[in-house]
Steps between C-alpha positions, in 0.01 A plus 500: 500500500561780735249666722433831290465278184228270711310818609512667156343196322229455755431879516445465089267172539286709732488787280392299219275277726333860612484636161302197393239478763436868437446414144220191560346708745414816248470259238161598332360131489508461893287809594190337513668227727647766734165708545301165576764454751466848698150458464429178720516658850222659376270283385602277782357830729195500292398142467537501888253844526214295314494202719222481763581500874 
C-alpha cells in the first residue's frame, strides 16, 4: 500500500466520519439534549445570583 492510496482511504474515513457527526447532531431527537446543554452556564449564573452573601 503506497502513500497516496494510505492518504486517500483515510481522507474518505474522515469524510464519512464528518458526514455522520453532522447527521446526529441535526438529528431532530437530540435538540432538546443540545439546548439543555447551552443552557447550563446559565442557570449555573442564576442559581449563584439567588444565594445570600
Amino acid at each position: 500500500m503506497d502513500a497516496g492510496l494510505l492518504s486517500s482511504v483515510v481522507t474518505v474515513i474522515f469524510f464519512v466520519l464528518f458526514v455522520a457527526i453532522m447527521v446526529w447532531a441535526f438529528y431532530g431527537g437530540n435538540k432538546k439534549k443540545f439546548e439543555d446543554a447551552g443552557n447550563l452556564p446559565f442557570q449555573e449564573d442564576a442559581e449563584e445570583s439567588r444565594k445570600p452573601d
